[in-house]
FIGU-186142 format. One record per residue: residue number from 0; residue in three letters; y, z, x of N, C-alpha, C, O, CB in turn. Coordinates in pm, whole numbers, m for minus. Glycine has a CB too. Layout:
% residues N
<atom papa="NUM" doza="ALA" n_v="Y" n_w="Z" n_u="X" ca_v="Y" ca_w="Z" ca_u="X" c_v="Y" c_w="Z" c_u="X" o_v="Y" o_w="Z" o_u="X" cb_v="Y" cb_w="Z" cb_u="X"/>
...
//
This chain:
% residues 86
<atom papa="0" doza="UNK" n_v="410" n_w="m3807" n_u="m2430" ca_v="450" ca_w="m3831" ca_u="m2294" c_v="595" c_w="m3784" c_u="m2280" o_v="688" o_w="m3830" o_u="m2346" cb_v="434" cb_w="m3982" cb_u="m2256"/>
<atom papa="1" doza="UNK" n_v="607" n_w="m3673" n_u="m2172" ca_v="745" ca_w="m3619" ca_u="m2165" c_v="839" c_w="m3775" c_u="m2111" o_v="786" o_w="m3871" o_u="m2055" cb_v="750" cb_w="m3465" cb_u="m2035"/>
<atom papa="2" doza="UNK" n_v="972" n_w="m3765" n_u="m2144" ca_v="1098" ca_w="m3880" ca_u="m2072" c_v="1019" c_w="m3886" c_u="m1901" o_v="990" o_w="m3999" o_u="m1863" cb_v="1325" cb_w="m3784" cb_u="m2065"/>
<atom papa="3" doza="UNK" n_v="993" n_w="m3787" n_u="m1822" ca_v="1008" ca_w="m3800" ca_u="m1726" c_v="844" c_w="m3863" c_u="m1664" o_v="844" o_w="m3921" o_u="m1555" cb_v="1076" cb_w="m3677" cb_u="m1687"/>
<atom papa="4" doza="UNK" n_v="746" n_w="m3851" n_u="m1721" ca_v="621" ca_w="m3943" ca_u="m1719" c_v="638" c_w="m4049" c_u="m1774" o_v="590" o_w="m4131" o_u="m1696" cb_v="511" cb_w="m3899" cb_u="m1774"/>
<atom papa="5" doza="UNK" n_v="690" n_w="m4118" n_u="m1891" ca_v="753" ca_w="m4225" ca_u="m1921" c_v="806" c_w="m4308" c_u="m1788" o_v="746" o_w="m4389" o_u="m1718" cb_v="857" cb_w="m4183" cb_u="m2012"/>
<atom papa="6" doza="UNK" n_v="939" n_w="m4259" n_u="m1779" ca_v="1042" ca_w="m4329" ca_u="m1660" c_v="909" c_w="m4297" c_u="m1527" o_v="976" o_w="m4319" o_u="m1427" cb_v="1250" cb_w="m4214" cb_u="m1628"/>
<atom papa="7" doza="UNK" n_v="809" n_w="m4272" n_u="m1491" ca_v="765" ca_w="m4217" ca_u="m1405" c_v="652" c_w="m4349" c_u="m1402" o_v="625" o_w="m4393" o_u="m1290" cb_v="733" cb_w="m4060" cb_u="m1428"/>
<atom papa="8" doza="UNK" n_v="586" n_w="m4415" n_u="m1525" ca_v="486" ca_w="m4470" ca_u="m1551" c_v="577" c_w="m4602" c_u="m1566" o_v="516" o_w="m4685" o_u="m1498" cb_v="396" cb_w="m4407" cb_u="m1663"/>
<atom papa="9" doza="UNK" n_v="649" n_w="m4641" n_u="m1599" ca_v="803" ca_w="m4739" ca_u="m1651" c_v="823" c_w="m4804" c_u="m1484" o_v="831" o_w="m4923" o_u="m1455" cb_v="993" cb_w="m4604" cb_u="m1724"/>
<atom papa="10" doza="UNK" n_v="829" n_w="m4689" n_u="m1391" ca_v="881" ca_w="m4746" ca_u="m1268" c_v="735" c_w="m4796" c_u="m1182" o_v="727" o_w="m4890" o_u="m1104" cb_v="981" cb_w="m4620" cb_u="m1181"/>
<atom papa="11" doza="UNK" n_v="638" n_w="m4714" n_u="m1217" ca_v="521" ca_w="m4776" ca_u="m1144" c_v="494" c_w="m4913" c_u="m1207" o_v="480" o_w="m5014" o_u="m1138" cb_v="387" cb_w="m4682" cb_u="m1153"/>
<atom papa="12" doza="UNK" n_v="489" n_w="m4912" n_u="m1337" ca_v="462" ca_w="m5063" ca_u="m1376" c_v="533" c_w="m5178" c_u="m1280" o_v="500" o_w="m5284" o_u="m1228" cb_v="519" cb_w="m5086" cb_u="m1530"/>
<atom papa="13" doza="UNK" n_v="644" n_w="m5097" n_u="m1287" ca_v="820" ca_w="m5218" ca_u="m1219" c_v="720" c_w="m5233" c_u="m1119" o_v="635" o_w="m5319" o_u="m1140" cb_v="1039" cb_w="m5136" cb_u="m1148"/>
<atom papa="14" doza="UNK" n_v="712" n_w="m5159" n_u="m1004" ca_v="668" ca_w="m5185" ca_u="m882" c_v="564" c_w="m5272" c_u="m881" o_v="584" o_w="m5377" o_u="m819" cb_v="638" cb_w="m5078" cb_u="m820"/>
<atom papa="15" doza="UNK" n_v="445" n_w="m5256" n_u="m939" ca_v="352" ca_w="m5327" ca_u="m906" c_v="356" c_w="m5443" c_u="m922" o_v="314" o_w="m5527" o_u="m842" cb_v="269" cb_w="m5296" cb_u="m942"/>
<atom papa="16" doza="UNK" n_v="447" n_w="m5480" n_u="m1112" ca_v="430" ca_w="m5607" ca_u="m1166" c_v="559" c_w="m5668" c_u="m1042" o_v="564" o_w="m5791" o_u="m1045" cb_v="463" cb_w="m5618" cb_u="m1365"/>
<atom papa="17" doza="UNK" n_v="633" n_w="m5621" n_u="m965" ca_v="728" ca_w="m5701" ca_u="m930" c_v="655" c_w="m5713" c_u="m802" o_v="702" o_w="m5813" o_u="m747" cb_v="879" cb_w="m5655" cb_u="m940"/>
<atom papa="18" doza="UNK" n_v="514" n_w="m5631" n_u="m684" ca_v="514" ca_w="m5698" ca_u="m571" c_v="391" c_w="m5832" c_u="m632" o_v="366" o_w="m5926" o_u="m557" cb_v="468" cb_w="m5582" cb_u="m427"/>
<atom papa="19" doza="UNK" n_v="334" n_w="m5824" n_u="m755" ca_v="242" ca_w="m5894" ca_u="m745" c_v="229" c_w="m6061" c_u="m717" o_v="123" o_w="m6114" o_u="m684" cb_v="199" cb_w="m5859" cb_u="m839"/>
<atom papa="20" doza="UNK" n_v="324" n_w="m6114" n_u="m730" ca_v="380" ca_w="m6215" ca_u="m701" c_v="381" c_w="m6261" c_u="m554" o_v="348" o_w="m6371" o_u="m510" cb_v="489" cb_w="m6199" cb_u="m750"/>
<atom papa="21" doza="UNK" n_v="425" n_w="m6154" n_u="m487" ca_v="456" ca_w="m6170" ca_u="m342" c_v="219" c_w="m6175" c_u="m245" o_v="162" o_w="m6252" o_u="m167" cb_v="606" cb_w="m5960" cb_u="m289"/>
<atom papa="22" doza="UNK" n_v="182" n_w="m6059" n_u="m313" ca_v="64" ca_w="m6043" ca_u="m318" c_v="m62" c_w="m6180" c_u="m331" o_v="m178" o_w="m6198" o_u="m294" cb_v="70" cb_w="m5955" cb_u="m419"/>
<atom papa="23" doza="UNK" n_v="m2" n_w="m6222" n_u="m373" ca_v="m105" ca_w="m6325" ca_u="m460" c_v="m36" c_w="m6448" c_u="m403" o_v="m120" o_w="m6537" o_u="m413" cb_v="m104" cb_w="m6316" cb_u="m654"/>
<atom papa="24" doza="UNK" n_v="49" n_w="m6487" n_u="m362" ca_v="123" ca_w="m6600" ca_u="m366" c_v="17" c_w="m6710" c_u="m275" o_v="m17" o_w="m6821" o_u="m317" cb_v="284" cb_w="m6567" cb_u="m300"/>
<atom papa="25" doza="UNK" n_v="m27" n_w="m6646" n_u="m133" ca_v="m155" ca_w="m6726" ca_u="m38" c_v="m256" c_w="m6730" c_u="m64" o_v="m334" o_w="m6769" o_u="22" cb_v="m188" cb_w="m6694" cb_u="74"/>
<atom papa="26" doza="UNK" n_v="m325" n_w="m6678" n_u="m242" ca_v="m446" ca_w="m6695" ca_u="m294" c_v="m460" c_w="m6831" c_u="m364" o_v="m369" o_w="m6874" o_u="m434" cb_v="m472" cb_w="m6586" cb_u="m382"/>
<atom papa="27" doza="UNK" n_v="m572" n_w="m6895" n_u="m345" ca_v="m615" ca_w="m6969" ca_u="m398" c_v="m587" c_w="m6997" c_u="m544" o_v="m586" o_w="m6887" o_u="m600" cb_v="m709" cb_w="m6949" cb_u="m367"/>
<atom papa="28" doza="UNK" n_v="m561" n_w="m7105" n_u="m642" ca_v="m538" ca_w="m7048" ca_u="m772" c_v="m639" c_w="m7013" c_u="m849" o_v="m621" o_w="m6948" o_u="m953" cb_v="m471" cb_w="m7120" cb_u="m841"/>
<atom papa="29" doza="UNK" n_v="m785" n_w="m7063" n_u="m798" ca_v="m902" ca_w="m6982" ca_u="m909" c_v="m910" c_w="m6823" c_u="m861" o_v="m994" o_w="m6751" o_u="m915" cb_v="m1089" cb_w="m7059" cb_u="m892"/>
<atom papa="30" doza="UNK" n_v="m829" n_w="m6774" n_u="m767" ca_v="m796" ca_w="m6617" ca_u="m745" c_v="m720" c_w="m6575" c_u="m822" o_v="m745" o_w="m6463" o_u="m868" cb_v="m743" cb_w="m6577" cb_u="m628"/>
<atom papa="31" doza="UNK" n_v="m591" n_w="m6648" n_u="m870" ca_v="m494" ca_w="m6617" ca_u="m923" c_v="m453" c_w="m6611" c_u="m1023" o_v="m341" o_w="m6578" o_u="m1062" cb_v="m446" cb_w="m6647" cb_u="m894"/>
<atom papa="32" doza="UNK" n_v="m614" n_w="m6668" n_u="m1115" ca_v="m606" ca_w="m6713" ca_u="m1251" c_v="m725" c_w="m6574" c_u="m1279" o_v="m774" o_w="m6541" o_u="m1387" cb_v="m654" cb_w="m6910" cb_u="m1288"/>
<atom papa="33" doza="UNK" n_v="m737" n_w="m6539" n_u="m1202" ca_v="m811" ca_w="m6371" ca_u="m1194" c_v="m801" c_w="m6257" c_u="m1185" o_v="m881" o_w="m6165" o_u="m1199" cb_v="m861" cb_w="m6342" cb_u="m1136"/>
<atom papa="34" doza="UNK" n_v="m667" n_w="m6264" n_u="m1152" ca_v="m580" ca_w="m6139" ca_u="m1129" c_v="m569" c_w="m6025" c_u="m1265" o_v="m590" o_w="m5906" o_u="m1243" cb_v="m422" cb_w="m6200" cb_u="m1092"/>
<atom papa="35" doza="UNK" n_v="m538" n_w="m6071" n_u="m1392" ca_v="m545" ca_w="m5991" ca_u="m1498" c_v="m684" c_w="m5973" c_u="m1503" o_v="m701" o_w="m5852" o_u="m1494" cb_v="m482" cb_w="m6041" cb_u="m1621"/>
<atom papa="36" doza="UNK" n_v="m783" n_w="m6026" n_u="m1511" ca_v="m952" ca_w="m5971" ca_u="m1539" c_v="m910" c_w="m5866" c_u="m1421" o_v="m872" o_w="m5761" o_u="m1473" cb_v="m1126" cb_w="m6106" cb_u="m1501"/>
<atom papa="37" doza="UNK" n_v="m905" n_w="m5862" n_u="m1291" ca_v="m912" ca_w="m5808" ca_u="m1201" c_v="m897" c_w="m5639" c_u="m1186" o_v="m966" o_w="m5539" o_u="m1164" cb_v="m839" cb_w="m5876" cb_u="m1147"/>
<atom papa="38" doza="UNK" n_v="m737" n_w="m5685" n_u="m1217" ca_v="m626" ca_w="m5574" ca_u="m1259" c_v="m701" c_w="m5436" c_u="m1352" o_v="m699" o_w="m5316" o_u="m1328" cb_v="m497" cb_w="m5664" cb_u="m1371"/>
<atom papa="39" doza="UNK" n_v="m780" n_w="m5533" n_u="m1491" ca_v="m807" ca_w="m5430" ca_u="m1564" c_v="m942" c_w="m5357" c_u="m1506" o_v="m973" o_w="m5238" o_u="m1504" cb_v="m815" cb_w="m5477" cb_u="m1705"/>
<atom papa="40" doza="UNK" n_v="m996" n_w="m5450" n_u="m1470" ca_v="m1129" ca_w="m5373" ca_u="m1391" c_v="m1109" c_w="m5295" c_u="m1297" o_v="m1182" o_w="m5198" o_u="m1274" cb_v="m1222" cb_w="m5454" cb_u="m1328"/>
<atom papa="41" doza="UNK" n_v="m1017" n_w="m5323" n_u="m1236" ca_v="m969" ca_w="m5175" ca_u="m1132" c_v="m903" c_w="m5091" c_u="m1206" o_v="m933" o_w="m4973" o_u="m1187" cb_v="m864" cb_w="m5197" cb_u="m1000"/>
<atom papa="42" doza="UNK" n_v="m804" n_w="m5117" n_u="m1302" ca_v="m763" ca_w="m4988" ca_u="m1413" c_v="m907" c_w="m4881" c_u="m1465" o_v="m920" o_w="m4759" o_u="m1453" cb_v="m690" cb_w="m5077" cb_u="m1582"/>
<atom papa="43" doza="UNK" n_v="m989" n_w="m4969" n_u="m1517" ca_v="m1094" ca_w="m4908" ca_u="m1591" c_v="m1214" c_w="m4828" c_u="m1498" o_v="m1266" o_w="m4723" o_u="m1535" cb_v="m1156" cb_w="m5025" cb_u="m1677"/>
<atom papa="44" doza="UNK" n_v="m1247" n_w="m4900" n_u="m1371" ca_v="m1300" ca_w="m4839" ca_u="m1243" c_v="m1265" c_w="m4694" c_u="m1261" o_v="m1353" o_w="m4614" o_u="m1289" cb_v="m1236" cb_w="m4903" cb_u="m1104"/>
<atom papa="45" doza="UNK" n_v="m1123" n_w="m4652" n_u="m1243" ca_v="m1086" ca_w="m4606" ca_u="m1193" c_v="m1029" c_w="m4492" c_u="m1271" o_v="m981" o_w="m4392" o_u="m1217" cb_v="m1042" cb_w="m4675" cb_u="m1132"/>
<atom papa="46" doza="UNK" n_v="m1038" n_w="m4515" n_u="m1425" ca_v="m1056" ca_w="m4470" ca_u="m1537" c_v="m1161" c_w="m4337" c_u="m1537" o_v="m1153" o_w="m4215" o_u="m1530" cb_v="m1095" cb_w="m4584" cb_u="m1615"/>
<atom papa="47" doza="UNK" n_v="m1286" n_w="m4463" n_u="m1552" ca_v="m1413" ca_w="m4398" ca_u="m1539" c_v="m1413" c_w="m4267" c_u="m1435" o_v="m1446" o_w="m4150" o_u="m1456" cb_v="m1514" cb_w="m4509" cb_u="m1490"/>
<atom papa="48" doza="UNK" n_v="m1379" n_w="m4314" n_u="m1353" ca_v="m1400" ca_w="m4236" ca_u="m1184" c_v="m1323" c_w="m4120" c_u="m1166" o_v="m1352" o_w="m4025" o_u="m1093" cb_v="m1348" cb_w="m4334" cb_u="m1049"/>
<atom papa="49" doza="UNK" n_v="m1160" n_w="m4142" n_u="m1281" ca_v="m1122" ca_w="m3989" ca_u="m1308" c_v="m1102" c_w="m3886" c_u="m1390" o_v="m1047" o_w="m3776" o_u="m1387" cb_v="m1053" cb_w="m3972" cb_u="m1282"/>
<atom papa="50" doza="UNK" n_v="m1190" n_w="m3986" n_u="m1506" ca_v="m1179" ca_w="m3916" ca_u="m1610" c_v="m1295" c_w="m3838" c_u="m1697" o_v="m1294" o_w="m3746" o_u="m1780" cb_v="m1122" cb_w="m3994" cb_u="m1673"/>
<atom papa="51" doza="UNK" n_v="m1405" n_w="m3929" n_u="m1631" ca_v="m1546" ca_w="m3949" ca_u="m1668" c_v="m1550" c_w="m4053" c_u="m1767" o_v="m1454" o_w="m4125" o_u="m1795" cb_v="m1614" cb_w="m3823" cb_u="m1721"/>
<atom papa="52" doza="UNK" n_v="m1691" n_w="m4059" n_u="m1833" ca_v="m1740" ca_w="m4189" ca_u="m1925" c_v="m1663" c_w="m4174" c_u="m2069" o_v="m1607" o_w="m4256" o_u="m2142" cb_v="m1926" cb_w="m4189" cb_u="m1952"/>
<atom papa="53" doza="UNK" n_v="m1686" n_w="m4030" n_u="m2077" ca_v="m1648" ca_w="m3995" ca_u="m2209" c_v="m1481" c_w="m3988" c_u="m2286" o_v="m1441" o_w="m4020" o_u="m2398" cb_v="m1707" cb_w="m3866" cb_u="m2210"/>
<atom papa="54" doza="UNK" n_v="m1417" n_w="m3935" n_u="m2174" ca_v="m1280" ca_w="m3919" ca_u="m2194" c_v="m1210" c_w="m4070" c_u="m2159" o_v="m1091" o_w="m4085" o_u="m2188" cb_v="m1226" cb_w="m3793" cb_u="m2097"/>
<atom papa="55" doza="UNK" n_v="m1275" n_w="m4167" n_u="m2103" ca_v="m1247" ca_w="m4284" ca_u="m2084" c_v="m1223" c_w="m4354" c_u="m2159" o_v="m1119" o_w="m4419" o_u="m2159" cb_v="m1304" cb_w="m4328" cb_u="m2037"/>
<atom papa="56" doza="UNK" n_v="m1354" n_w="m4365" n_u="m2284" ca_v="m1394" ca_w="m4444" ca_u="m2350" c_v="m1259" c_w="m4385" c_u="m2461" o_v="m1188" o_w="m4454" o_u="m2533" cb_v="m1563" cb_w="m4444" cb_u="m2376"/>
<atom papa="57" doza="UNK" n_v="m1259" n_w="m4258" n_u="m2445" ca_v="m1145" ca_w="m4226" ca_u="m2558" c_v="m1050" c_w="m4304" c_u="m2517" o_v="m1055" o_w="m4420" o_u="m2559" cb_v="m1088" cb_w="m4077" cb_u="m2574"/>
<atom papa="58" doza="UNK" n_v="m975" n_w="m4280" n_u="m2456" ca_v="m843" ca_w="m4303" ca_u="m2392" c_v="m831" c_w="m4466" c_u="m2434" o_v="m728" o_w="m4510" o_u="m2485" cb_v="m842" cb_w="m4263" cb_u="m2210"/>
<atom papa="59" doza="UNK" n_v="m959" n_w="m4560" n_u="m2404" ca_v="m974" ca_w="m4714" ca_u="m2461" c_v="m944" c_w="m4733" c_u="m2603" o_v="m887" o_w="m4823" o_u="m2665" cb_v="m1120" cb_w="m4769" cb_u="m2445"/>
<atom papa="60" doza="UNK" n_v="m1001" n_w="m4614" n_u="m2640" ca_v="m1014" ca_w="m4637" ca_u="m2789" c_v="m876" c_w="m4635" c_u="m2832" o_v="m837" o_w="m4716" o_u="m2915" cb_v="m1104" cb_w="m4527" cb_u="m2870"/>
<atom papa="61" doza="UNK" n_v="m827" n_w="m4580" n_u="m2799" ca_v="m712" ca_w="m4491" ca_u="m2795" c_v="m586" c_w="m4655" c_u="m2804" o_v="m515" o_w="m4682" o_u="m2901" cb_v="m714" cb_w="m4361" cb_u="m2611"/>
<atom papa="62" doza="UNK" n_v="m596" n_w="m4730" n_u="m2680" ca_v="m569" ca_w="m4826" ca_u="m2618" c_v="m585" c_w="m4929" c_u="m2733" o_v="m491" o_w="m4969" o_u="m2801" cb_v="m646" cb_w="m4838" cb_u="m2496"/>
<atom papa="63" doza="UNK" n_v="m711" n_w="m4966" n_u="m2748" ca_v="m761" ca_w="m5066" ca_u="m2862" c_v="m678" c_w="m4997" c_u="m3027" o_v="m680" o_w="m5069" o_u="m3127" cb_v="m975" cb_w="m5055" cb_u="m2867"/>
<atom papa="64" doza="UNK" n_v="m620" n_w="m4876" n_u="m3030" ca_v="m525" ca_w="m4842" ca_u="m3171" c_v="m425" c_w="m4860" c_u="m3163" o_v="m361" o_w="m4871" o_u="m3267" cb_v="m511" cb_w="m4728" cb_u="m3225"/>
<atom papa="65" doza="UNK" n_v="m350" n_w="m4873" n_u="m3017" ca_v="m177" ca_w="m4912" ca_u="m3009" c_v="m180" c_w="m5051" c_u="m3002" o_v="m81" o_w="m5103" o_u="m3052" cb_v="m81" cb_w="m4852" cb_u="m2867"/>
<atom papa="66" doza="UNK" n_v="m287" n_w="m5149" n_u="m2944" ca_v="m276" ca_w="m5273" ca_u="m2921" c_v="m257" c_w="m5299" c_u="m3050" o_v="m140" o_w="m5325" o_u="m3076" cb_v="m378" cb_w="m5341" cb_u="m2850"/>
<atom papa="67" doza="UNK" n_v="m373" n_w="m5301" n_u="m3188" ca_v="m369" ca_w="m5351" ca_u="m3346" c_v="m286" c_w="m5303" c_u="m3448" o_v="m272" o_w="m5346" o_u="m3562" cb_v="m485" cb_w="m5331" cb_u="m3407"/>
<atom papa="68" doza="UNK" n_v="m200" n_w="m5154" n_u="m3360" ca_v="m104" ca_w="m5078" ca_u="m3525" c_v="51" c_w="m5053" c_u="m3404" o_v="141" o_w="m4985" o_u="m3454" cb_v="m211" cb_w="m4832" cb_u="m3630"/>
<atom papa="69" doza="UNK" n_v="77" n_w="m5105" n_u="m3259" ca_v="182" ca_w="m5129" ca_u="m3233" c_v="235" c_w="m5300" c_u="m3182" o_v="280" o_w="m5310" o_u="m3068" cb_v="194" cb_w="m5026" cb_u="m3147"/>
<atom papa="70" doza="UNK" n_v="228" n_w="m5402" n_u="m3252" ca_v="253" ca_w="m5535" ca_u="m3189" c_v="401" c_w="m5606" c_u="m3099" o_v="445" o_w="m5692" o_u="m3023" cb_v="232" cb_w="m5613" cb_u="m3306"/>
<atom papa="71" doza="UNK" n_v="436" n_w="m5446" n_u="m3212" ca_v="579" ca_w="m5464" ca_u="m3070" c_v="577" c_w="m5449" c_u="m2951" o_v="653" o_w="m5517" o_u="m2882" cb_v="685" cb_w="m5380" cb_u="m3065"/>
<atom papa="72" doza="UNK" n_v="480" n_w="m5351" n_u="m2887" ca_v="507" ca_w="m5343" ca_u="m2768" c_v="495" c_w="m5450" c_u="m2688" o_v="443" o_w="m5558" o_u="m2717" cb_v="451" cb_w="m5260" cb_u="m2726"/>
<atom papa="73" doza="UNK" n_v="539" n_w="m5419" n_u="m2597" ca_v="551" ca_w="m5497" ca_u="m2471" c_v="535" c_w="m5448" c_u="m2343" o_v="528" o_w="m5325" o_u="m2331" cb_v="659" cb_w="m5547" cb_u="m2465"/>
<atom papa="74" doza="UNK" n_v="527" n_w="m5536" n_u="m2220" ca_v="489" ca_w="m5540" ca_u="m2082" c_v="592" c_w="m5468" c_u="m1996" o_v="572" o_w="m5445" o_u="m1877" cb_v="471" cb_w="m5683" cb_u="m2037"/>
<atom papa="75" doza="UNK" n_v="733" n_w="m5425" n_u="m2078" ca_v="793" ca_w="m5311" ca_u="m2062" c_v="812" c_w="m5174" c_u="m2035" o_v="897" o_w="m5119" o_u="m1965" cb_v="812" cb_w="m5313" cb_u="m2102"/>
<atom papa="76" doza="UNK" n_v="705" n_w="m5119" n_u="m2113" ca_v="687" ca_w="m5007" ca_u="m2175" c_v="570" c_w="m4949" c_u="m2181" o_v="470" o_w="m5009" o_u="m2222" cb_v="723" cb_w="m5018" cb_u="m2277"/>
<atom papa="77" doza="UNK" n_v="567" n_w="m4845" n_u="m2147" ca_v="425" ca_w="m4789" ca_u="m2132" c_v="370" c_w="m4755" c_u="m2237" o_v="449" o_w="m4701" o_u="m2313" cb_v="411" cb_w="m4683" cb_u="m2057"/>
<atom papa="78" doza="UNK" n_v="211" n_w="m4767" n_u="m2298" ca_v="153" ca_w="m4732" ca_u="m2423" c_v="144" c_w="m4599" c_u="m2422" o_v="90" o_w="m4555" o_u="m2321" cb_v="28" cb_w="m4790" cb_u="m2451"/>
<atom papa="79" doza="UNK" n_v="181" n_w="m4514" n_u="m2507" ca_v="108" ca_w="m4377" ca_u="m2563" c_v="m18" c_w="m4371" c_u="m2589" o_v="m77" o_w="m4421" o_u="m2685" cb_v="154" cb_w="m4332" cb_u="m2679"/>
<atom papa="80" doza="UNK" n_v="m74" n_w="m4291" n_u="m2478" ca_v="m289" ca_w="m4311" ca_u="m2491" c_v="m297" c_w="m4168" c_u="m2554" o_v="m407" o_w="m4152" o_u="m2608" cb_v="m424" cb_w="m4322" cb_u="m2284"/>
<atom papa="81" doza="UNK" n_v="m199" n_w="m4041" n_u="m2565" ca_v="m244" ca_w="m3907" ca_u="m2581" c_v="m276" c_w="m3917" c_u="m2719" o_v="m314" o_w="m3806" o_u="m2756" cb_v="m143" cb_w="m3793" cb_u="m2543"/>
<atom papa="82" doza="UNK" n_v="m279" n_w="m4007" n_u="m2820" ca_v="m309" ca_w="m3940" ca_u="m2999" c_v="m353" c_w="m4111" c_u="m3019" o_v="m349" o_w="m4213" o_u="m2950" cb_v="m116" cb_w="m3851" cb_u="m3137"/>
<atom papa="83" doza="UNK" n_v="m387" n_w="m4079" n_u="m3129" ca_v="m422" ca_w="m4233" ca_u="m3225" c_v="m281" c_w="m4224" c_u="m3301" o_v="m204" o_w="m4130" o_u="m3318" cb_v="m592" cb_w="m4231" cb_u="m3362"/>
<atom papa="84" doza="UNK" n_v="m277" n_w="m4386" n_u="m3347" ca_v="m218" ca_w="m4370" ca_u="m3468" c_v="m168" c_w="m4307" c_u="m3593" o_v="m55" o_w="m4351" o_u="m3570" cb_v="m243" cb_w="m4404" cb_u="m3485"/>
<atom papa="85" doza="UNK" n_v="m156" n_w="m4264" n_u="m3668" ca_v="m211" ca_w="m4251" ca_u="m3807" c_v="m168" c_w="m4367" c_u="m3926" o_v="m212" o_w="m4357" o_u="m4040" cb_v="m161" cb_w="m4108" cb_u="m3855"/>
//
């Protein structure tokens, strides 16, 4: 990921995670205790829908190798989906 898709993906996170609060605030709390299931199902929707099934499932896989061999990360920082580990 070039610096400038980074800072590019870095600031979309900012945005969203900072209106979600404002978003959600007049939901019910069994809405609100739904929001992360939610979130990812529209990530993955939408996954599917532009990537196809196949390049998707990579990209997860991909996802499921930074979650178990990077534990540092954080809600900061955007994951690297382009390579696996080694």
């Amino acid at each position: 990921m070039s610096d400038r898709e980074y800072q590019d993906t870095q600031q979309a996170m900012r945005k969203i995670n900072d209106s979600l609060p404002e978003i959600m605030a007049d939901e019910p709390q069994a809405i609100q205790e739904r929001l992360t299931n939610a979130l990812l199902n529209i990530a993955v929707h939408r996954l599917i829908h532009d990537e196809g099934p196949n390049t998707a499932a990579s990209i997860l896989w991909r996802l499921v190798d930074a979650i178990e061999n990077e534990p540092t990360n954080n809600g900061d920082h955007p994951i690297e989906l382009n390579q696996l580990n080694a």
